[in-house]
Every structure is written in C-alpha cells, then in structure tokens.
C-alpha positions as CSV (number, residue, x, y, z in Angstrom):
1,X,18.4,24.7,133.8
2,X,19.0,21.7,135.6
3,X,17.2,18.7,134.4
4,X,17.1,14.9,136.3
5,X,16.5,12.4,133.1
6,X,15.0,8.7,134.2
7,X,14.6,6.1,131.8
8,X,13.5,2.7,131.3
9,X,14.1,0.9,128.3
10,X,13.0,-3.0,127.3
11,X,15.7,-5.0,127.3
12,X,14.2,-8.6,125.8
13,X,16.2,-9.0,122.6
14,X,19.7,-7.6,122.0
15,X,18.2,-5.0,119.5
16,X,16.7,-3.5,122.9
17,X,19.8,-3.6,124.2
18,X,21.3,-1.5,121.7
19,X,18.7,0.7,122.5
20,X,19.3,1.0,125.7
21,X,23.1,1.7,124.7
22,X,22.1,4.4,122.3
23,X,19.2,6.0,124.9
24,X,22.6,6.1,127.7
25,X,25.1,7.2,125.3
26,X,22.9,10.1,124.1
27,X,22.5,11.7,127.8
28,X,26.5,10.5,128.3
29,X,26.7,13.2,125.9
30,X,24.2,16.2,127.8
31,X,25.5,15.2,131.5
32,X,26.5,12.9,133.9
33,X,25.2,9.2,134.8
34,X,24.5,9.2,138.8
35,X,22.8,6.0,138.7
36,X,22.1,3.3,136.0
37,X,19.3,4.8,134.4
38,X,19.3,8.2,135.7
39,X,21.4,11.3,134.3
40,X,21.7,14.8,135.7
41,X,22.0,17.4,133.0
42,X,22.8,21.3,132.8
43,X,21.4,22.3,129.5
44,X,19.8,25.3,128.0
45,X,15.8,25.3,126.8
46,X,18.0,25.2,123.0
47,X,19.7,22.0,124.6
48,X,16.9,20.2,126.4
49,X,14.9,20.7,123.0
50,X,17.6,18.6,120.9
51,X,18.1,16.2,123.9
52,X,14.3,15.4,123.5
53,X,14.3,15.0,119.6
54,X,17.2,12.6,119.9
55,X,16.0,10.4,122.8
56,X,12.3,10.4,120.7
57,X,13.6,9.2,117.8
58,X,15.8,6.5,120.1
59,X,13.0,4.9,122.1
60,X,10.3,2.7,121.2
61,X,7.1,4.4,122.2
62,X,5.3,1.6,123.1
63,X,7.5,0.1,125.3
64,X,10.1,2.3,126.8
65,X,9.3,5.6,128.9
66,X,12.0,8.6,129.7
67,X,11.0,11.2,132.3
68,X,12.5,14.5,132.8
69,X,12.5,16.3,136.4
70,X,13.3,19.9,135.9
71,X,15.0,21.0,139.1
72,X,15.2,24.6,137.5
73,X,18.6,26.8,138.0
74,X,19.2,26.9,141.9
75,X,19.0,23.5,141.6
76,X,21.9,23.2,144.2
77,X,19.4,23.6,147.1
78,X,16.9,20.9,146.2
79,X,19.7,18.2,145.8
80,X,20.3,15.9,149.2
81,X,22.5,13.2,148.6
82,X,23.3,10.4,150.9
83,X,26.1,7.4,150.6
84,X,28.3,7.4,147.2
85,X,28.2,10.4,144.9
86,X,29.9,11.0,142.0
87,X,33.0,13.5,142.6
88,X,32.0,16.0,139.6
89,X,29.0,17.8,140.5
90,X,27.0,19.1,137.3
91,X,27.8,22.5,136.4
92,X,30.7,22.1,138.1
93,X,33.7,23.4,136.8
94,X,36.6,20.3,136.4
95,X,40.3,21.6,137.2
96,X,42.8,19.3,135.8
C-alpha cells in the first residue's frame, strides 16, 4: 500500500533536533522524502507495522505528532502534482 507520512517534530534544543534527524532518517529508510517533513512510502501492512514501532519509540508523545495518509494501492490515480517533483516515482522501478 501506498502510505503519505507527515511529521512535525519540536525542534527547541539540539536533542530535538536529533530527533527530528532520527524521525527523517527512519522513513529515508521506508521511501522517499517529497518535501521536508513529508515522505511517500510503498510498504506492506508487515512494513507499515515496523515503520510505526520505530517512529513510536522515536518521537516524544507530548510534543511531536506523525500522521499517516493511506493512499491504498492504485495510489497512482489520486496523486496530482504540480511544479518540482522528484524524478523517482515510489514503486517505481530505478534503471541504472
């Protein structure tokens, strides 16, 4: 399934930052950044389950928030983009 992660982490002290760092580096890992805090993912349920336990354990509860959109699989009709996009669509496949 296609899933659209937002997040918004506190950034007041530089251990917040390193949140923030760890929160982007841990959906680096499941998709693609298309904006600064936003991510678009192709995962399984298997995968989105994981994704979730990791970015739990990352966050601060009180004062951070991640959202997930689940666009579902035909995900590629509910997608308009306009001005820059990134050049490697999700699910994609990536000829070198």
């Amino acid at each position: 399934m296609f899933v659209l992660i937002t997040y918004d982490v506190e950034t007041v002290s530089e251990s917040r930052v390193k949140r923030l760092r760890k929160v982007a580096k841990i959906c680096e890992h499941y998709g693609i950044r298309v904006q600064n805090s936003v991510f678009e993912v192709l995962v399984d349920a298997a995968q989105l389950t994981a994704l979730k336990a990791e970015l739990k354990k990352a966050i601060d509860n009180e004062k951070d928030s991640v959202r997930f959109y689940r666009l579902g699989n035909s995900y590629k009709h509910k997608i308009e983009t306009m001005g820059r996009s990134t050049k490697i669509q999700a699910g994609e496949p990536l000829l070198l």
